[in-house]
C-alpha positions in Angstrom: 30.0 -10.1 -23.7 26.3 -9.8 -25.0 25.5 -10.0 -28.3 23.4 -7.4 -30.2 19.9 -9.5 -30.2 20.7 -12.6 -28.4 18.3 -13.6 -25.5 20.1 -13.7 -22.8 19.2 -15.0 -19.2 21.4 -13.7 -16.3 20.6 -15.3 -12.6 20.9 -13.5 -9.7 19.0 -14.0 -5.7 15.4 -12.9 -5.8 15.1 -9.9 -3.8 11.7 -8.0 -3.6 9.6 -9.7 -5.3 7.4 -8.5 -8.6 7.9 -8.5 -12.4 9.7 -5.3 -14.2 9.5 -4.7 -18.1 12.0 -1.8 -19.4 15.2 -1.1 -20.8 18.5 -1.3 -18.6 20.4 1.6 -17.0 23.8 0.6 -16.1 24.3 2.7 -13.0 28.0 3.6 -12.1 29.2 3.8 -8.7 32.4 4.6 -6.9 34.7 5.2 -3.6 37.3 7.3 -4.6 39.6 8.3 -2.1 39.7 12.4 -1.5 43.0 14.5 -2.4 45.6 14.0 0.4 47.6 17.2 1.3 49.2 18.8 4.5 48.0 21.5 6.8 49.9 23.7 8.4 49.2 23.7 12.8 47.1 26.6 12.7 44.8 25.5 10.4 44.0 22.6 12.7 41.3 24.1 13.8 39.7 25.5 10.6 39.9 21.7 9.4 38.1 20.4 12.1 35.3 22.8 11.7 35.3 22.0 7.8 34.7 18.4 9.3 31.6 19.5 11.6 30.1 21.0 8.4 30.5 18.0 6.0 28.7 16.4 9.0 25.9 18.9 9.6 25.2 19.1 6.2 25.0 15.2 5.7 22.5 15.1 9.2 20.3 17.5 7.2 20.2 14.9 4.0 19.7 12.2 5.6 17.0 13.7 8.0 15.1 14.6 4.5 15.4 11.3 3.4 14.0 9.7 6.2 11.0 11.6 5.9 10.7 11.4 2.3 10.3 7.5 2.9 7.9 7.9 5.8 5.9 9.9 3.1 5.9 7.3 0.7 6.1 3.8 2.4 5.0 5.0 6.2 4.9 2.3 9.1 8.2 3.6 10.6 10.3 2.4 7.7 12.3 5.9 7.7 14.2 4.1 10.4 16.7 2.3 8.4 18.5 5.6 8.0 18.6 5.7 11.9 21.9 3.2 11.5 23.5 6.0 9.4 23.0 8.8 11.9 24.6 6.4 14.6 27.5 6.2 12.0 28.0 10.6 12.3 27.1 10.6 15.8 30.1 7.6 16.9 31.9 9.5 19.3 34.7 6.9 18.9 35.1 7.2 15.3 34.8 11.1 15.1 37.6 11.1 18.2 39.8 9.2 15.3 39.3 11.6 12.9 39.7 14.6 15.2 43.0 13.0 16.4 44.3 12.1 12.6 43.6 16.0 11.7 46.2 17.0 15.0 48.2 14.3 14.6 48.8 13.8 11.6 48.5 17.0 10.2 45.9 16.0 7.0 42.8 17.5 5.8 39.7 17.0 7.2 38.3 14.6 4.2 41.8 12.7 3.4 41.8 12.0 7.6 38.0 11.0 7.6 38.1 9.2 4.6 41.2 6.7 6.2 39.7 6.6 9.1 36.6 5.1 7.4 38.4 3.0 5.1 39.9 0.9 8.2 36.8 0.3 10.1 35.1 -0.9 6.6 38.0 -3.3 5.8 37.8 -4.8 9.1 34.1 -5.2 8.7 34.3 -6.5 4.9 37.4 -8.9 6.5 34.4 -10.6 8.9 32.9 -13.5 6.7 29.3 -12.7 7.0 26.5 -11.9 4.3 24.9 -9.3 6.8 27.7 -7.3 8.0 29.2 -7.3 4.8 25.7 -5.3 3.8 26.1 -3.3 6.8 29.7 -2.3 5.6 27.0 -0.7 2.8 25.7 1.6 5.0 28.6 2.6 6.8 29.6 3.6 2.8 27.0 5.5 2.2 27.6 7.3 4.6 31.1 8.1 3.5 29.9 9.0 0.3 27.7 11.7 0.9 30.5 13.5 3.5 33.1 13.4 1.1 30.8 14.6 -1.5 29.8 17.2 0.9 33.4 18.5 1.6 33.0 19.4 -2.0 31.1 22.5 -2.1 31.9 23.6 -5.5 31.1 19.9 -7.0 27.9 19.3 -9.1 26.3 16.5 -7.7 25.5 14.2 -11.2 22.7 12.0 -10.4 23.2 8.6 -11.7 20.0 7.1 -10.9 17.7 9.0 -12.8 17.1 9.1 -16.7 13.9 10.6 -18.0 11.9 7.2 -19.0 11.3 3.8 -17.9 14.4 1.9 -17.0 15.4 -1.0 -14.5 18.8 -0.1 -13.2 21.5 -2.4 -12.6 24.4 -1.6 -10.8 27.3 -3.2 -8.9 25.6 -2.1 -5.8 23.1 0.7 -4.3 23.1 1.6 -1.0 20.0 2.5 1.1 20.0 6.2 -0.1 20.4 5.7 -3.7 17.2 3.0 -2.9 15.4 5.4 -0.8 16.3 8.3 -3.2 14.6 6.2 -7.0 11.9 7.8 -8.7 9.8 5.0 -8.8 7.6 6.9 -11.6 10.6 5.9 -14.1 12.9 3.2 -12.0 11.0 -0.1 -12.0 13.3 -2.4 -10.7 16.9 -2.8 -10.1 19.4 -5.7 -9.9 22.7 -5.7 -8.5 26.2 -7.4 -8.6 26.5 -7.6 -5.2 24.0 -7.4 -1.9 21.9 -10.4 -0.2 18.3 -10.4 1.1 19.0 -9.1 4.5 20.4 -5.9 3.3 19.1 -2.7 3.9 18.5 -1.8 0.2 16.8 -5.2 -0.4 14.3 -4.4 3.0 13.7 -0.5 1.5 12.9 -2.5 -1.7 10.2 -4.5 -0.4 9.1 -2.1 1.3 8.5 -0.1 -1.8 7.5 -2.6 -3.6 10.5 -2.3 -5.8 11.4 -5.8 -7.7 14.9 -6.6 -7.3 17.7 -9.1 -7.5 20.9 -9.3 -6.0 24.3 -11.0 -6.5 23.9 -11.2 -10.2 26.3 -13.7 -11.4 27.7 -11.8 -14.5 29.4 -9.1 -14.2 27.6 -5.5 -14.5 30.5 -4.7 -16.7 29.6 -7.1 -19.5 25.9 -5.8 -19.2 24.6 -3.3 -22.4 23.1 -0.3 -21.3 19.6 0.4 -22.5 18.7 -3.4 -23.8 15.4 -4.5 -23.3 14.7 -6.4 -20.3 12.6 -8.2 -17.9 13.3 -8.7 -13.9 12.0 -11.6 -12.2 11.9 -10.6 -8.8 10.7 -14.0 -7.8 13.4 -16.5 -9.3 16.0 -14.0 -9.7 16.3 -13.9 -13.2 17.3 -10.8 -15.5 16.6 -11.6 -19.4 18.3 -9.1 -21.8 16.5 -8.8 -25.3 14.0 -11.0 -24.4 12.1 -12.8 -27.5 8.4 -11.9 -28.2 7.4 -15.2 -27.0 9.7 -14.5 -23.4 7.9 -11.1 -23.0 4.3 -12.9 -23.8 5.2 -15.4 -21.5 6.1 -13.0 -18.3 2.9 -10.5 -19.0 0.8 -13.3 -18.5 2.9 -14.4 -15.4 3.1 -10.8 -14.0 -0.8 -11.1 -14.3 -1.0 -14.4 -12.5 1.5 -13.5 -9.6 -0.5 -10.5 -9.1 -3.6 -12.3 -8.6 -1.5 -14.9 -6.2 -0.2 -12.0 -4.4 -4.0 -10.4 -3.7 -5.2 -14.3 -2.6 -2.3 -14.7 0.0 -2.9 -11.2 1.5 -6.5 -12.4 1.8 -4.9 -15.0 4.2 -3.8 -12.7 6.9 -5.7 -13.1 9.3 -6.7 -17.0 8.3 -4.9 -19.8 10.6 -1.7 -21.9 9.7 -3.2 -25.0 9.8 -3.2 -27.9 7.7 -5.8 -29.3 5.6 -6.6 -31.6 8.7 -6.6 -29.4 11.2 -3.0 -29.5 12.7 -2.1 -25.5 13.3 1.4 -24.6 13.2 2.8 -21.4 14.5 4.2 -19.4 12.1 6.2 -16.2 13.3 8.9 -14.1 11.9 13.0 -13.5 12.3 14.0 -9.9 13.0 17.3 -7.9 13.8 16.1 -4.2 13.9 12.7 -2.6 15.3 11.9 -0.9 11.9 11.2 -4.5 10.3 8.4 -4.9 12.8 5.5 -2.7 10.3 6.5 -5.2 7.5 6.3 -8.2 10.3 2.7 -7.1 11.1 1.8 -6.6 7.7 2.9 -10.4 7.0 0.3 -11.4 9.8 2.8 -13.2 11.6 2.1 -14.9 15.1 4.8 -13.1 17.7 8.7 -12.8 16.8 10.1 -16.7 16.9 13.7 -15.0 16.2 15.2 -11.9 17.3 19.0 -11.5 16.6 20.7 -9.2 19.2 23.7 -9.4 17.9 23.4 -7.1 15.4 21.9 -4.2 17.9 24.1 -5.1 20.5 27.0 -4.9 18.4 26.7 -3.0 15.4 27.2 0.5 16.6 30.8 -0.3 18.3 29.7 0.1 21.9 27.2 -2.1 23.6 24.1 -0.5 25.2 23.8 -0.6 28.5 21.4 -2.5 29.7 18.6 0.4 30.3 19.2 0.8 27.1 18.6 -2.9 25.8 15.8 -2.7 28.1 14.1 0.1 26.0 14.1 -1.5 22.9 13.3 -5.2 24.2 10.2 -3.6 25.7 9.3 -2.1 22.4 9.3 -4.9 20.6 7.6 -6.9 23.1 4.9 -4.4 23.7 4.4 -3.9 19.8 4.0 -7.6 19.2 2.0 -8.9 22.2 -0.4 -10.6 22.7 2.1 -12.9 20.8 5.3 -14.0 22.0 8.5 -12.6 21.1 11.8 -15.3 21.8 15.0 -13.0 22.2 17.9 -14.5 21.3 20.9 -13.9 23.9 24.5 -12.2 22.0 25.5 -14.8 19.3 28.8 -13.4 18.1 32.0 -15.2 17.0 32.1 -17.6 14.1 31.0 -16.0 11.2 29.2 -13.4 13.2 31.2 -10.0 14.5 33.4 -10.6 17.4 32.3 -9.5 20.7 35.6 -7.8 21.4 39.2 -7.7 19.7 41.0 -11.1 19.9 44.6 -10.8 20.8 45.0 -13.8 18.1 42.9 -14.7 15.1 41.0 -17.8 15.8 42.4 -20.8 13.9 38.7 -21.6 13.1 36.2 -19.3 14.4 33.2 -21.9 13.7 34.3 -24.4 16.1 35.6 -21.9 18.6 34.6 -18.6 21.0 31.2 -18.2 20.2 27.3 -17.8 21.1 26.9 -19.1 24.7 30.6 -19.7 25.0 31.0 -15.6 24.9 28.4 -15.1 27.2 29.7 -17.7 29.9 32.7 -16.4 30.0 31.9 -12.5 29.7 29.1 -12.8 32.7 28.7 -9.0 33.0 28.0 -8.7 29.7 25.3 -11.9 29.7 23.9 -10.6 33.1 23.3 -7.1 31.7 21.7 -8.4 28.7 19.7 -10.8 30.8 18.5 -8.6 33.2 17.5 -6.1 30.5 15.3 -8.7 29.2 13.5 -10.0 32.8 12.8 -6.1 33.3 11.6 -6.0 29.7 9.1 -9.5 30.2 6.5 -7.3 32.5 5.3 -6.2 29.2 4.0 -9.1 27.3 5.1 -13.1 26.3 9.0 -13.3 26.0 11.3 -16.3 25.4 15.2 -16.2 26.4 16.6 -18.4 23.6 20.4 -19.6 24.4 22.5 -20.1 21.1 25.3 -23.1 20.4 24.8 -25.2 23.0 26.6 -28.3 22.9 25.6 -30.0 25.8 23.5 -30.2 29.2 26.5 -28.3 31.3 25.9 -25.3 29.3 22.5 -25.2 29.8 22.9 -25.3 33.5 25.3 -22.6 34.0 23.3 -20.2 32.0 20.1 -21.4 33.7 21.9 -20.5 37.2 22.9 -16.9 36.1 19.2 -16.2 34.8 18.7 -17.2 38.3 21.0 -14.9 40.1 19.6 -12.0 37.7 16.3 -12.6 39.0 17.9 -12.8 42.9 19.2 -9.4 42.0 16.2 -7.7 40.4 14.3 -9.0 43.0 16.0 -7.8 45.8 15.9 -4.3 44.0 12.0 -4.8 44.1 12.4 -4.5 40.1 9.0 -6.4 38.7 9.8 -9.3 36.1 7.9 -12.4 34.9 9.4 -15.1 37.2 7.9 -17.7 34.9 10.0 -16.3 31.5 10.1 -18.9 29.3 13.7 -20.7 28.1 15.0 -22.2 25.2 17.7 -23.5 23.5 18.9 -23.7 19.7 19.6 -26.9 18.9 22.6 -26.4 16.1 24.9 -28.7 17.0 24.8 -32.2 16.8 26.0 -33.0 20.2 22.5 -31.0 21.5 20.3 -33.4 19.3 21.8 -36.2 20.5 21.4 -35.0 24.1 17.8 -33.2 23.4 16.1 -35.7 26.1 18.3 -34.7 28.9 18.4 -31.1 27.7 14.8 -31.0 27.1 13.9 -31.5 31.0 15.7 -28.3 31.5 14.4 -26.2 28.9 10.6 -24.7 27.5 11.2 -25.2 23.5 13.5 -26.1 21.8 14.8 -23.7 18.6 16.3 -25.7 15.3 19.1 -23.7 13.9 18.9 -25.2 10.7 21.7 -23.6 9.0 24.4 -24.6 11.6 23.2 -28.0 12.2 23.4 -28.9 8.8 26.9 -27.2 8.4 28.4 -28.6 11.1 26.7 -32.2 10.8 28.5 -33.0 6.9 31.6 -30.9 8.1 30.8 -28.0 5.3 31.3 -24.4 5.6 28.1 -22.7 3.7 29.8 -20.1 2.1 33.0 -22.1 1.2 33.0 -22.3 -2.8 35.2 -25.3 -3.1 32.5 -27.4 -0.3 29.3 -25.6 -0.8 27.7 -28.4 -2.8 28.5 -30.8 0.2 25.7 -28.3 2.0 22.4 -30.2 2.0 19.8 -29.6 4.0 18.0 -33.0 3.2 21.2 -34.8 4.1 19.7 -38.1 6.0 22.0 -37.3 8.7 20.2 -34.0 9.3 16.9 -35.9 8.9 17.4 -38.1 11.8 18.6 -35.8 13.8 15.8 -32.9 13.6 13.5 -36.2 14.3 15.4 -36.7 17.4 15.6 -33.5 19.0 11.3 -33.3 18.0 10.7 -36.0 19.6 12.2 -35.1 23.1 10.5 -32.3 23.0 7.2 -34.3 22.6 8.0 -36.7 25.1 8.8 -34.0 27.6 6.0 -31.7 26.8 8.1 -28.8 25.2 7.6 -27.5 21.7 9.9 -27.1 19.0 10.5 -24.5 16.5 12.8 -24.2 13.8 14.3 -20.6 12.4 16.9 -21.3 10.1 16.9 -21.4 6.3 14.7 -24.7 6.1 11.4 -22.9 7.5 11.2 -20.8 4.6 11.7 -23.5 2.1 8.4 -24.7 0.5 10.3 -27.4 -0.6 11.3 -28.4 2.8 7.8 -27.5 4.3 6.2 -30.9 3.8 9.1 -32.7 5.8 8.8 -30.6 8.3 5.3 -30.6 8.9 5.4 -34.5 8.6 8.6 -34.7 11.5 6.3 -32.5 13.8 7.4 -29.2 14.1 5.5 -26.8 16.4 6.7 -23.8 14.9 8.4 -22.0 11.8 10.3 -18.5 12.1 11.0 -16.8 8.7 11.7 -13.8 7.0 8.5 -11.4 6.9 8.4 -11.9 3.3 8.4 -15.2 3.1 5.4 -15.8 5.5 2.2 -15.4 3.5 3.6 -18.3 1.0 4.5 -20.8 4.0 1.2 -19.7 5.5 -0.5 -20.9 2.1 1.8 -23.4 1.8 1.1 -25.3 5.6 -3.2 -25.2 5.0 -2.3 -26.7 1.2 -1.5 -29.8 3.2 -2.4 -32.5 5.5 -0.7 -33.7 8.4 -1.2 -37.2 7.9 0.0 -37.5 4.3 3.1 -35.4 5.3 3.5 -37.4 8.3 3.7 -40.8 5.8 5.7 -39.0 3.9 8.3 -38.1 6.5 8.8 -41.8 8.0 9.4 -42.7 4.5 12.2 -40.0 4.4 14.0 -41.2 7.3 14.5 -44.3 6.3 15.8 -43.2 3.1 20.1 -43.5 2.2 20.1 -40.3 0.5 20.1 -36.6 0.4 18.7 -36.9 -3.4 15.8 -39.7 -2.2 14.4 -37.1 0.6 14.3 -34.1 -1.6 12.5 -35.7 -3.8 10.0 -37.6 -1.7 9.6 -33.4 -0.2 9.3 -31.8 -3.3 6.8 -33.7 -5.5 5.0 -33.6 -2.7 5.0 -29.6 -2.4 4.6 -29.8 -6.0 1.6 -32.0 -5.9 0.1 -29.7 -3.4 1.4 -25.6 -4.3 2.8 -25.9 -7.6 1.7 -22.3 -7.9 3.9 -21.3 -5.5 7.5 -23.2 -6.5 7.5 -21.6 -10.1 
C-alpha cells in the first residue's frame, strides 16, 4: 500500500506516448451478471422484442460515438467501433440468444448475458495479447446492452470528475476511451491491455498518454495523489518530489520539441548517414489503422495480418468479400507495396475452426501454412481474392511458418492453379505478384538458399524465430527471461537467411518485434536488412534512428557480433552504439 507522501514509481507498457501532470482518478469498472428469472411461454415473445430494443438502442450509441470521434480525431478512425456493430449484427450469436429465450425459458438479459459470457471465456482461454484485447470489445459491447435493458437505471459516469485528473483503472474499453473529456482527462493507465488494443490505437490517435499493464495493482493505488504519466517509458509516479516534477516539465518540453523534429522527417528518406536507404513500412490488422499509417510517412504496408479480419467476426468472408477490402488497402497505399500475409491461425493465434481435441502444444502443431495446405478451399479463396485484388497496385503474398522447401512448393502450385482458374474466367490479375516467405523457424534459415530460389523476399518473423530457436515460450513467466532476441544463435541465423537472399537477388525484410527496437536497429542495419515493418507509431523514431547511422560502422559492428559467445556481448556491442548515435531517443 502507498504511503501518505512517499514517491512512488509504478511501471507499466508505454502506450500513447506524451507526458501527463494531475492528480489520479481511480476509475471503477465491472461485469455484473443481470438478475436471472423465468418467463412464462407467452411472454417469449415480449422477451425477444425487449432484446431487439436493448440492441437498437445500443446501435444508436455506438453510431453517436463513431461520429463524435470522426469530429474530433477524423481520418476514418470512427471505424474501430465498426468491430462492435459486427458484434450486434452476428446472426450466429443473436440465433443463441433467441434460442436460450425459447429454450430455456430466461429473460432476455440473463440469456444474452450467458450467451456472451461463453464466447468471451473461450476467447480469454486463447493465449494471445491481441484477442485477449478483442475479448474488450466484445465486453463493451455487453456492457452497454445490459445497461440498456435497464431503462429505469441512472447511468453514473465514472470517467468524468470536474478537474484535471489522469485516470487509472483496471481496464477501459474503446467507448469509455472514445467517450473522455480530454478538457479534464489527461491521460490514463491501466492494469490490464497491450499496445495493440483498441483503446491504446483510439489513444494515440487522440493523442492521449497512456500506459498499460501496470504492474501494481489499481487496488493499492490512492485516489486523487499527485501524479505524472510517462507515456514513453511507462512509468506512473504517485506524489512525485519537487525535484521529479522539475525534472519531467523540462522533459515534456524536450520530447515535444523531438516530436515536432521527427514529424519534420516525413517525407525525408530512410537512409543512413552513408547513403544506404532502408525501406521502412508499417504492420497492420484493420483498414482504420491506415490514416495513422499515412500520417507515420511509412513506405507501403510490409505486414498485413489476415487473421484477425478473416477470423475475428466468427465466419470467414467470402472471398468477394476479402477481395473488397484487399483492394482498399492496396489502392489506399499504392504507389507503395502492400505484402498480405496469407491466414496465420493456430498456436497462439485463434483457431481456424473447432478442434475435436486440444492440441498437446499448439506452437509446434496445426498452424500458419499447415492450415492452409490442408484446408485448400479456404487458402484458394483467400488467394484468389488477393490476385483479383493485385490489378490495383504493388502486392506481396507472404506465406507464414514454413519449415522447409516442400511447403513452399505446394503453396507455390495452388497460387498457380488460382491463377489457371481466374484466368480461364477472363478475371484480370497481376501474373507477376510477388511471393514471399517468413522465415520463423529455424529449419527455413537453414534452408534459406534453396528456398530463396523459389521465392521474391524473404520476411524475418522475429518473434517466433527467436522463441522457437532457445526453446522459450514468450509469454511463459517461469522461461520468459530465456527470451533474447540478441541470443548468438538468432544472430547467425538472421545472417544466414540475409545472405541467401543477397546471393539470389531477393530482399529481406524483417516485421517482428526486433524492427522496432532502436536498440536492435544498429545490428540490423549492419547484418543487411532491406527492410523494417513496424507499428505506425514507432516509425518516425526508426526513421530517425536508420539516417543517425552509417552503414559501414554498423556493418563493423555486426561481424563483431557474430562472432561474439553471448546474448549479453551482442546487446551491448548494439546498444552503445545506438546510444552513441540517438541517445535522445532511448531515454
Amino acid at each position: 500500500m502507498q504511503g501518505s507522501n512517499q514517491e512512488i514509481i509504478i511501471q507499466g507498457t508505454p502506450g500513447s506516448p506524451g507526458i501527463a501532470f494531475a492528480p489520479v482518478h481511480v476509475a471503477a469498472r465491472g461485469f455484473e451478471s443481470p438478475e436471472v428469472y423465468e418467463i412464462s411461454a407467452d411472454k417469449i415473445a415480449a422477451e425477444k422484442e425487449r432484446f431487439q430494443q436493448a440492441l437498437d438502442q445500443t446501435k444508436t450509441q455506438i453510431d453517436e460515438l463513431r461520429n463524435h470521434i470522426e469530429k474530433i480525431a477524423g481520418n476514418g478512425e470512427g471505424q474501430i467501433f465498426e468491430a462492435h456493430l459486427m458484434v450486434l449484427e452476428d446472426s450466429t450469436l443473436l440465433s443463441k440468444v433467441s434460442n436460450a429465450i425459447t429454450e430455456r425459458q430466461h429473460n432476455a438479459e440473463y440469456a444474452f448475458y450467458a450467451v456472451m459470457q461463453t464466447y468471451l471465456e473461450a476467447m480469454r482461454r486463447i493465449n494471445d495479447s491481441y484477442l485477449k484485447e478483442r475479448a474488450i470489445d466484445i465486453e463493451d459491447v455487453c456492457q452497454r446492452v445490459l445497461k440498456n435493458f435497464k431503462q429505469d437505471a441512472e447511468h453514473q459516469d465514472h470517467l468524468r470528475p470536474d478537474h484535471h485528473h489522469i485516470i487509472v483503472s483496471y481496464d477501459l474499453t474503446p467507448s469509455d476511451t472514445a467517450s473522455i473529456d480530454r478538457n479534464h482527462v489527461l491521460g490514463f493507465a491501466t492494469e490490464q491491455g497491450s499496445v495493440n488494443s483498441h483503446t491504446v490505437i483510439l489513444a494515440r490517435s487522440l493523442g492521449i498518454p497512456a500506459i498499460v499493464g501496470l504492474e501494481t495493482g489499481v487496488i493499492d493505488i490512492k485516489a486523487l495523489s499527485e501524479s505524472i504519466l510517462d507515456g514513453y517509458t511507462g512509468k506512473l509516479i504517485l506524489n512525485p518530489s519537487a525535484e521529479t516534477t522539475a525534472h519531467y516539465k523540462q522533459r515534456a518540453k524536450h520530447k515535444e520539441q523531438a516530436n515536432k523534429n521527427l514529424q519534420s522527417l516525413r517525407e525525408e528518406k530512410t537512409m543512413t548517414l552513408d547513403g544506404r536507404e532502408i525501406t521502412l513500412s508499417a504492420n497492420m490488422e484493420f483498414t482504420y489503422e491506415l490514416p495513422m499509417i499515412f500520417d507515420s510517412g511509412a513506405k507501403g504496408i510490409g505486414l498485413f495480418r489476415t487473421e484477425f479480419y478473416l477470423l475475428e467476426g466468427g465466419e470467414m468472408p467470402n472471398e468477394h468479400e476479402q477481395e473488397q477490402v484487399y483492394s482498399e488497402v492496396i489502392q489506399a497505399v499504392q504507389p507503395h507495396e502492400t505484402i498480405i500475409r496469407t491466414l496465420d491461425a493456430g498456436g497462439d493465434k485463434i483457431v481456424s475452426e473447432p478442434l475435436s481435441q486440444p492440441e498437446p502444444n499448439p506452437f509446434l502443431g496445426w498452424r500458419g501454412i499447415r492450415v492452409s495446405l490442408t484446408r485448400k478451399s479456404i487458402f484458394k479463396e483467400q488467394l484468389r481474392a488477393i490476385l483479383r485484388s493485385s490489378i490495383h497496385g504493388k502486392v506481396g503474398i507472404l506465406f507464414p511458418m514454413i519449415s522447409g522447401l516442400r511447403e513452399v512448393l505446394e503453396a507455390k502450385e495452388i497460387v498457380k492453379r488460382c491463377m489457371d482458374e481466374l484466368s480461364a474466367q477472363n478475371i484480370p490479375f497481376d501474373p507477376d505478384i510477388q511471393i514471399g516467405v517468413m522465415i520463423e523457424v529455424p529449419s527455413a534459415a537453414i534452408m534459406a538458399h534453396e528456398i530463396a530460389r523459389e521465392v521474391d523476399f524473404f520476411s524475418i518473423g522475429t518473434n517466433d524465430l527467436v522463441q522457437y530457436t532457445v526453446a522459450v515460450d514468450r509469454v511463459n513467466p517461469y522461461v520468459a527471461h530465456l527470451y533474447k532476441p540478441t541470443h548468438p544463435a538468432v544472430m547467425r541465423l538472421i545472417d544466414t537467411t540475409v545472405r541467401a537472399a543477397k546471393d539470389h537477388g531477393i530482399w529481406t525484410g524483417v516485421c517482428g518485434e526486433m524492427a522496432s527496437d532502436l536498440n536492435i536497429t544498429p545490428l540490423l542495419v549492419g547484418l543487411g536488412i532491406d527492410e523494417l515493418s513496424v507499428g505506425a507509431h514507432k516509425l518516425p523514431s526508426v526513421k530517425k534512428a536508420i539516417r543517425s547511422l552509417s552503414l559501414s560502422s554498423c556493418t563493423e559492428m555486426a561481424q563483431e557480433a557474430l562472432k561474439a559467445k553471448t546474448t549479453v556481448e551482442i546487446a551491448e556491442l548494439t546498444t552503445a552504439m545506438a546510444k552513441t548515435s540517438y541517445a535522445d531517443l532511448l531515454d
